[in-house]
N, CA, C and O of each residue as an XYZ file, in Angstrom:
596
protein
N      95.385     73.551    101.374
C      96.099     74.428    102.274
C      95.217     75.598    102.706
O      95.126     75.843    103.909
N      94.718     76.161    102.023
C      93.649     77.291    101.904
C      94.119     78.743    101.545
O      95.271     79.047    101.852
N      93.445     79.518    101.019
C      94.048     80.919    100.727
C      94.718     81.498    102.026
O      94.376     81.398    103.205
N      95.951     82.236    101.341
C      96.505     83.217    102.358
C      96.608     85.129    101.634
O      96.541     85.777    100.589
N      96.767     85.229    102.806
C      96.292     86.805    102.882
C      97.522     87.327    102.472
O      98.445     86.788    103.083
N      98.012     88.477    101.377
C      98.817     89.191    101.712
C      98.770     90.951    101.195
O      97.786     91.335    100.564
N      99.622     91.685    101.444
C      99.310     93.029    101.484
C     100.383     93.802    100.895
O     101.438     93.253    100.576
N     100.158     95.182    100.712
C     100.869     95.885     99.656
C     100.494     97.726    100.415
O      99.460     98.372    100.248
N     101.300     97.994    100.939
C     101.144     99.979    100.880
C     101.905    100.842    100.069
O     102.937    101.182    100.648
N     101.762    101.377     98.810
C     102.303    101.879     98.013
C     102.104    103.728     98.323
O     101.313    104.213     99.132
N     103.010    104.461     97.473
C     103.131    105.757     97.052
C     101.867    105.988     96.536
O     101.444    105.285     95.618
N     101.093    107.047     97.098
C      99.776    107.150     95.970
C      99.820    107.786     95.211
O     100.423    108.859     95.212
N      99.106    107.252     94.207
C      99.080    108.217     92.707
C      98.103    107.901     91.903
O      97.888    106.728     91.596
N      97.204    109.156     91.345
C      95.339    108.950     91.406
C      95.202    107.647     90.165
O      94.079    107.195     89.943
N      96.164    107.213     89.555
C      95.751    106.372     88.553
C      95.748    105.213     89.204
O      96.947    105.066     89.439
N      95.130    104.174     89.710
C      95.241    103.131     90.486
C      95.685    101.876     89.758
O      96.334    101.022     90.361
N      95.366    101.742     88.517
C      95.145    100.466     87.303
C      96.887    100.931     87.290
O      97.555    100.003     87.747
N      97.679    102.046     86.906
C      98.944    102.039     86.741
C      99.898    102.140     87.909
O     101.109    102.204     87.699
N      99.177    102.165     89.675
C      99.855    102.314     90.440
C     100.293    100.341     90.700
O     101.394     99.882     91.001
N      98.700     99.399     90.392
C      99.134     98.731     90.708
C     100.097     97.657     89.704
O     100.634     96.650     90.166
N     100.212     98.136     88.061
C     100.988     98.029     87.584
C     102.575     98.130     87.988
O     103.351     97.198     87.780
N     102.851     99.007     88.413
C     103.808     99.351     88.657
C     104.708     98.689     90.142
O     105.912     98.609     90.389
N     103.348     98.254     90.998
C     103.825     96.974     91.863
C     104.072     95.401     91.299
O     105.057     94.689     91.494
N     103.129     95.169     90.710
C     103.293     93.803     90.221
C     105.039     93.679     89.675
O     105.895     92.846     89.973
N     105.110     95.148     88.574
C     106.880     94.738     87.897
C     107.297     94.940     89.374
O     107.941     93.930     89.658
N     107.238     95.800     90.512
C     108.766     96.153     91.236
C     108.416     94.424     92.224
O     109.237     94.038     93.055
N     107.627     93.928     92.041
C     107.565     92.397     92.784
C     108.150     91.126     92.479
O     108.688     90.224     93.122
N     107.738     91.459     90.743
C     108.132     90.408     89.933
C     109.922     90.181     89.972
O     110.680     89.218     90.092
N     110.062     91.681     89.793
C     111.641     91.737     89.703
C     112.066     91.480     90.937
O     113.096     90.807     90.896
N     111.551     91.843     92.515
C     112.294     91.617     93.416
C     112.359     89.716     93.808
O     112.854     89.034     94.705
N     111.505     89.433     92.482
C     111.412     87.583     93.036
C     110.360     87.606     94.197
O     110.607     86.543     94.767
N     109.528     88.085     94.749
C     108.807     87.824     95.955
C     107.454     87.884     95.234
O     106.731     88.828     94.915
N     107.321     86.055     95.032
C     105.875     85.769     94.714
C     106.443     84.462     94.765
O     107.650     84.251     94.648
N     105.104     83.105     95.036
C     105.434     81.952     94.673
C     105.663     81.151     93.551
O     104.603     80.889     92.984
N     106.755     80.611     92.958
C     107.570     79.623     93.892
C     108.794     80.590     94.312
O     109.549     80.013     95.095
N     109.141     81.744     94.039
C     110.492     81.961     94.417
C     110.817     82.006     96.049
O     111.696     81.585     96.800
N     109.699     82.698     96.137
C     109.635     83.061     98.302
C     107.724     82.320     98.415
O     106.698     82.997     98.487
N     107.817     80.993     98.395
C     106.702     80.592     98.902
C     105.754     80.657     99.740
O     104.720     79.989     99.771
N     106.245     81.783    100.696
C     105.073     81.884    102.279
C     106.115     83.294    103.075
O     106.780     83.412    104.103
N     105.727     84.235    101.804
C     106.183     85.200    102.416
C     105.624     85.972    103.671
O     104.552     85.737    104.229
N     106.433     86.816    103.970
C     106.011     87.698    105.537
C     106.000     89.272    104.662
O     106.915     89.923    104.157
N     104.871     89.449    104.739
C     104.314     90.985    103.996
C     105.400     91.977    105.026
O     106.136     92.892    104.655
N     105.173     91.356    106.617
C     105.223     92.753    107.394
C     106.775     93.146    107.101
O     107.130     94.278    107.428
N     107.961     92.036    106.342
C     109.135     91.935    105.746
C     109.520     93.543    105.150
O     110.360     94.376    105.489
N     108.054     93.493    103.697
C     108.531     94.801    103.203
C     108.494     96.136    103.765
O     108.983     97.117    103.205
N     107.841     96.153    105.002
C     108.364     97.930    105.475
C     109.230     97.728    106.693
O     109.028     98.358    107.731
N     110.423     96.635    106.525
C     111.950     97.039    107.214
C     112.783     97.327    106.004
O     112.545     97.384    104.798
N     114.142     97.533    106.963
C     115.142     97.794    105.937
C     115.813     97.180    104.925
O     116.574     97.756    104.146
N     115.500     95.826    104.923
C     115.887     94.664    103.825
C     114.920     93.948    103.596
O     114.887     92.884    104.215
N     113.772     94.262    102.622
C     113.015     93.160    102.023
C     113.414     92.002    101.718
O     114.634     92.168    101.705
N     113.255     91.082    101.497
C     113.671     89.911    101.071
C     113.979     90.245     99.671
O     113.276     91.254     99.646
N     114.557     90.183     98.297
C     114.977     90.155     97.079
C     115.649     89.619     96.054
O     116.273     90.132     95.125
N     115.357     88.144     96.460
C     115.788     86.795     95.422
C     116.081     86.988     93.749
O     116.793     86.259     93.059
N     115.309     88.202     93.304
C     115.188     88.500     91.917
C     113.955     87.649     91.269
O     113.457     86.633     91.754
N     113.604     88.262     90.133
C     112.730     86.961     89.410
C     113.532     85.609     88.771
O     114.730     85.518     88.503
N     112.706     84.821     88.652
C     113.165     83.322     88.466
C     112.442     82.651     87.467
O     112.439     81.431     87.298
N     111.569     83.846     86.531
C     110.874     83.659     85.268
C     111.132     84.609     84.435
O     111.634     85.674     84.797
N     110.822     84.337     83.228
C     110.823     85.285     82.456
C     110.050     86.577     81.896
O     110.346     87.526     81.169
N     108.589     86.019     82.794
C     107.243     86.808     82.867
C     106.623     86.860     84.156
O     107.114     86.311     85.143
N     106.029     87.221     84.162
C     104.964     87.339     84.787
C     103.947     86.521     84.895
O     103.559     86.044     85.961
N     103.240     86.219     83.303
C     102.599     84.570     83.082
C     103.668     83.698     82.996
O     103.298     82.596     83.400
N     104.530     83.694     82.740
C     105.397     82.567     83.010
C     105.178     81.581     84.657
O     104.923     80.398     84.886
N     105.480     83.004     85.693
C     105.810     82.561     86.907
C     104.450     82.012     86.934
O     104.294     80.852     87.315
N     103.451     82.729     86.569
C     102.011     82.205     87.021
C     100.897     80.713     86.589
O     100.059     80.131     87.278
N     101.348     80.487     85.202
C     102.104     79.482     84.703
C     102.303     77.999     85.567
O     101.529     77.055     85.729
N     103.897     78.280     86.102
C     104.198     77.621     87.336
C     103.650     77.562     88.237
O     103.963     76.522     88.817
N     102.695     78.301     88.946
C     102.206     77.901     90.079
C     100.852     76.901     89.756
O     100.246     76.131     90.501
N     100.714     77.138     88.779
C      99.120     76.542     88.451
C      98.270     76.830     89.410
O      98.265     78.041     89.633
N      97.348     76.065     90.257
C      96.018     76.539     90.704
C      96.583     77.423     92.283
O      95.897     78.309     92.793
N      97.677     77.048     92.755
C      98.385     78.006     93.775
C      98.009     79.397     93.698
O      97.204     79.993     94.413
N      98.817     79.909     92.574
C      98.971     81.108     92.324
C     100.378     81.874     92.754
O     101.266     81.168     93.231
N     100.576     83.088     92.623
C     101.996     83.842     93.119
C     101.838     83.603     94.524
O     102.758     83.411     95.319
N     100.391     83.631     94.822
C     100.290     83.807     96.727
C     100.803     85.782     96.797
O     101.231     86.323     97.817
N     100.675     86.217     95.971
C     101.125     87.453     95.794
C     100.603     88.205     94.984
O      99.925     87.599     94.154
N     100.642     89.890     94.805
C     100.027     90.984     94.241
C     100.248     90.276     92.569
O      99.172     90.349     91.977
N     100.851     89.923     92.092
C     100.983     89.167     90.829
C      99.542     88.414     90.070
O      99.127     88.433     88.911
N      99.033     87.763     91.336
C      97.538     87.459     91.445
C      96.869     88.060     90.959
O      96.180     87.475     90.123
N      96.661     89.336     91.114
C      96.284     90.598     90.581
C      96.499     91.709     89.308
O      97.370     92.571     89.194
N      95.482     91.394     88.480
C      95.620     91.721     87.079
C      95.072     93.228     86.936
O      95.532     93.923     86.030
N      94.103     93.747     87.808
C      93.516     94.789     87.369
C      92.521     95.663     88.519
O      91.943     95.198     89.501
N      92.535     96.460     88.242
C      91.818     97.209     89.467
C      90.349     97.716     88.868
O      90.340     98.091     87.696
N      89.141     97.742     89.606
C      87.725     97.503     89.220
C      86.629     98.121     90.295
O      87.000     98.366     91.443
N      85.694     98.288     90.012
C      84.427     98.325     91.104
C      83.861     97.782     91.864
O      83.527     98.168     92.984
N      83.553     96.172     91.028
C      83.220     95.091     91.744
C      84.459     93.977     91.855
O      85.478     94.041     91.167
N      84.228     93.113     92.686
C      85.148     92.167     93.030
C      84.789     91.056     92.071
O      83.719     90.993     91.465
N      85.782     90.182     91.987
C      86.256     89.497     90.391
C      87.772     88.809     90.943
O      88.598     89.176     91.778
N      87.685     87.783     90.144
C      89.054     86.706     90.032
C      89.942     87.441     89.338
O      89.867     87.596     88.119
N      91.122     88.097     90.307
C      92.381     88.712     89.272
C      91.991     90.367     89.472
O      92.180     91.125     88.520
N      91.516     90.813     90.578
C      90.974     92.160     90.637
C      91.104     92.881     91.955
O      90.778     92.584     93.104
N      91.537     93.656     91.548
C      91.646     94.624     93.049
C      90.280     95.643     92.837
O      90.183     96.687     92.192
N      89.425     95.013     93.525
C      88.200     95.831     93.463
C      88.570     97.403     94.895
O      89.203     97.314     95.947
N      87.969     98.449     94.383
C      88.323     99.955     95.591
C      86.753     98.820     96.162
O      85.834     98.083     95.804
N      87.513     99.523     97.364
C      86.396     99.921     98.599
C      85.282    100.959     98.304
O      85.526    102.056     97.802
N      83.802    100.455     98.717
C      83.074    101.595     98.350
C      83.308    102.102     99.989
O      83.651    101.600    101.060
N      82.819    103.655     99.352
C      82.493    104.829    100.446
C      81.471    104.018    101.850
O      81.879    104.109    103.008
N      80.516    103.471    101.609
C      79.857    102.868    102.864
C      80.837    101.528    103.147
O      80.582    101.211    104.309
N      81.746    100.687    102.661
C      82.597     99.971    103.196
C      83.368    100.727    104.107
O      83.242    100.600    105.325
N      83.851    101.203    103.782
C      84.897    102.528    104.184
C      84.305    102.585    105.930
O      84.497    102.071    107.032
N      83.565    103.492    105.299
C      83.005    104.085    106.916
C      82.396    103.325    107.590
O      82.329    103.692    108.763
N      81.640    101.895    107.243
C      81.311    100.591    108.019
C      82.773    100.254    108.608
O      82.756    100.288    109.838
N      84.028     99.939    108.066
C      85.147     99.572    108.201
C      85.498    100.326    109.140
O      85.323     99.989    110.311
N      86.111    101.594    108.764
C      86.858    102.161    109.489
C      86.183    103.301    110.293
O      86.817    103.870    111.181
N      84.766    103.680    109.963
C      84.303    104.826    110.494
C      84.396    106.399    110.133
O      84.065    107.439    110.702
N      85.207    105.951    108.513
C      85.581    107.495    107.872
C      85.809    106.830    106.151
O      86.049    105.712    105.695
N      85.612    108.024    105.637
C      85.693    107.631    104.198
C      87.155    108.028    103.669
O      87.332    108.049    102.451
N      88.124    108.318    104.469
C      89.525    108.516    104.430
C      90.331    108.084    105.668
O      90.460    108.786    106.670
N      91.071    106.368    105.433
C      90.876    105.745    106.696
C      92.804    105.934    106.121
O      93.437    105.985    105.066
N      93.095    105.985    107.780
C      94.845    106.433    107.753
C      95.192    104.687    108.036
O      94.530    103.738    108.455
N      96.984    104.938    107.419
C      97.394    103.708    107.355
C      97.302    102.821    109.111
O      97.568    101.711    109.572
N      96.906    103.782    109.466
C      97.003    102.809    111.045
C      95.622    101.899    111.426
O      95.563    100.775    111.924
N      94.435    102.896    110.962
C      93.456    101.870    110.524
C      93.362    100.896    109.956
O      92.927     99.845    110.427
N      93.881    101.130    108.484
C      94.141     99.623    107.732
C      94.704     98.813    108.556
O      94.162     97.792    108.980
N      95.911     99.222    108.871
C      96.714     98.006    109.994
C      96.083     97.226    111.035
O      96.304     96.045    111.304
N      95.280     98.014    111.585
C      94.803     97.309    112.647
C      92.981     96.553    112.431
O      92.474     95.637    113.079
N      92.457     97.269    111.432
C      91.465     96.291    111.144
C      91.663     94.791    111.168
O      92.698     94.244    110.785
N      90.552     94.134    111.664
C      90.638     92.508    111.759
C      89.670     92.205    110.985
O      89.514     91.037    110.629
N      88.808     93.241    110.565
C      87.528     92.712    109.479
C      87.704     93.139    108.021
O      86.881     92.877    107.143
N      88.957     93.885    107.814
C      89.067     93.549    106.398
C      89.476     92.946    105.618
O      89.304     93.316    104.457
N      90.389     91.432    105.966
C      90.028     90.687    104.653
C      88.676     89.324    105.219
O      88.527     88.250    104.635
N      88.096     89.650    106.097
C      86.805     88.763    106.468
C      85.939     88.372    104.806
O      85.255     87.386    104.531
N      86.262     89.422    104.040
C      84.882     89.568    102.581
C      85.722     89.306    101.136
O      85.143     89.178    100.057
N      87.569     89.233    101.353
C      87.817     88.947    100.106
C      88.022     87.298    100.240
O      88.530     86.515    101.043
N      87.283     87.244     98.899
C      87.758     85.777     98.398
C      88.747     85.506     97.950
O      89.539     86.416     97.710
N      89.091     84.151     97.661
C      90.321     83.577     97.232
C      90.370     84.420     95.698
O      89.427     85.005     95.165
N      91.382     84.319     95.328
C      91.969     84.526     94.228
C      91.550     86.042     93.310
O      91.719     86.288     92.115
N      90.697     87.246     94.872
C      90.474     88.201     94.514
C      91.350     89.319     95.655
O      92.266     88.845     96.328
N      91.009     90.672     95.778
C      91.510     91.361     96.011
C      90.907     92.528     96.041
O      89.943     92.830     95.338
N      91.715     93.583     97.259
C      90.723     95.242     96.979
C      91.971     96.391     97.084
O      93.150     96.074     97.235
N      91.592     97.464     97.000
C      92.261     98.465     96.928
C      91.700     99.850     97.771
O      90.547    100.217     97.542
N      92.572    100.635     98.788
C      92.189    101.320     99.560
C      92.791    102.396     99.342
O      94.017    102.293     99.330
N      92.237    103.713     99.107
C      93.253    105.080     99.113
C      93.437    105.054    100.519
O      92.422    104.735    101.140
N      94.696    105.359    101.363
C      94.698    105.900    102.256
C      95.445    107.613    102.968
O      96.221    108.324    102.329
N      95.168    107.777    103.735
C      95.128    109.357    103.774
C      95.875    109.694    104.868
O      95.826    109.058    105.920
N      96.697    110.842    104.653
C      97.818    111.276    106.118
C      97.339    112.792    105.978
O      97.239    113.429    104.930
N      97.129    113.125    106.979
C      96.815    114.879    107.298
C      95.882    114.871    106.204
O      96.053    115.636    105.256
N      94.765    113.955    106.256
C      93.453    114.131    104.948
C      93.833    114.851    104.156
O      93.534    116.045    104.173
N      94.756    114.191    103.062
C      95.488    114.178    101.863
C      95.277    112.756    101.150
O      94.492    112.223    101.934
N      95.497    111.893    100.201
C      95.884    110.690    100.115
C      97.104    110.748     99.901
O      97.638    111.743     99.411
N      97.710    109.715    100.227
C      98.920    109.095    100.518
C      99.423    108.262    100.540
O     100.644    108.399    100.615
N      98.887    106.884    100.493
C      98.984    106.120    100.020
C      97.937    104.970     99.382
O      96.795    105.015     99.839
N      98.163    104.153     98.576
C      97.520    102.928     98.306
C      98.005    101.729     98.551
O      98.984    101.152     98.078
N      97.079    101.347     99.487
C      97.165     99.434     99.779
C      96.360     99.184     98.647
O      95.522     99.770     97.961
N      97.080     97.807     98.729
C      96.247     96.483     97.891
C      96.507     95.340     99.009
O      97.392     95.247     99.859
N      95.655     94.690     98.764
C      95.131     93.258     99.440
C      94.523     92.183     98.547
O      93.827     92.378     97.551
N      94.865     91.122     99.021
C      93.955     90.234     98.479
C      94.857     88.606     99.148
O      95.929     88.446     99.731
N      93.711     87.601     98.664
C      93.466     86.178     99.111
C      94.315     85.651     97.900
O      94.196     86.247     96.830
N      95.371     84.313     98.015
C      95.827     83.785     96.977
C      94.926     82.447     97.014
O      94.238     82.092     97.972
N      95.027     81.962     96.122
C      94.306     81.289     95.419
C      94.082     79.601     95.788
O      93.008     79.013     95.667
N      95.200     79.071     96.200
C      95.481     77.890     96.978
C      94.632     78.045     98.615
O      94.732     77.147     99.451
């Protein structure tokens, strides 16, 4: 089938390893990873009704488990946040990605959005992580990444 892309803009908060903790549970619990919602629509979660099936495992490795070489197809994929890129990793963006990317080393959520070259460099079954910035503040954190199928 081949990897698919999906995405995540969270509340920022400087600990990144516990911000993206804290997505994986509010995902797991809303059920939106594969098999529960198999070929989800990311752009879903910023309307007013996400999709929210509940979980349909008992874990986390459980669900993951089930998918075998698939994967969640989702932030679940994602075990840990890092420097370099790695299977199961939301590697940050370095500072010269950044400003190759977006042209600033504090790129606002409208940049992220509209880039077409940032997931060109993640591989399957990896992932990255972006502070992003409103009135050059941070403000939020995306995660991204390729599922694994």
């Amino acid at each position: 089938m081949g990897g698919m892309p999906y995405y995540y803009f969270v509340k920022y908060e400087p600990d990144l390893q516990q911000a993206l903790h804290k997505l994986r549970d509010r995902e797991f619990k809303a059920g939106r990873y594969n098999p529960v919602i198999p070929f989800m629509d990311f752009s879903a979660l910023d309307g007013p009704n996400p999709p929210a099936p509940g979980a349909q495992h008992a874990s986390i490795d459980d669900a993951m488990e089930d998918t075998d070489a698939d994967g969640t197809r989702s932030i679940l994929d994602l075990e840990a946040v890092a420097d370099e890129p790695d299977f199961g990793v939301a590697a940050r963006v370095s500072e010269e990605e950044l400003q190759e990317l977006f042209g600033t080393t504090r790129p606002t959520r409208e940049m992220v959005q509209e880039s077409d070259e940032l997931f060109e460099d993640i591989e399957r079954g990896q992932g990255v992580c972006i502070i992003i910035y409103k009135n050059d503040q941070p403000d939020e954190i995306f995660f991204a990444g390729y599922s694994f199928d």
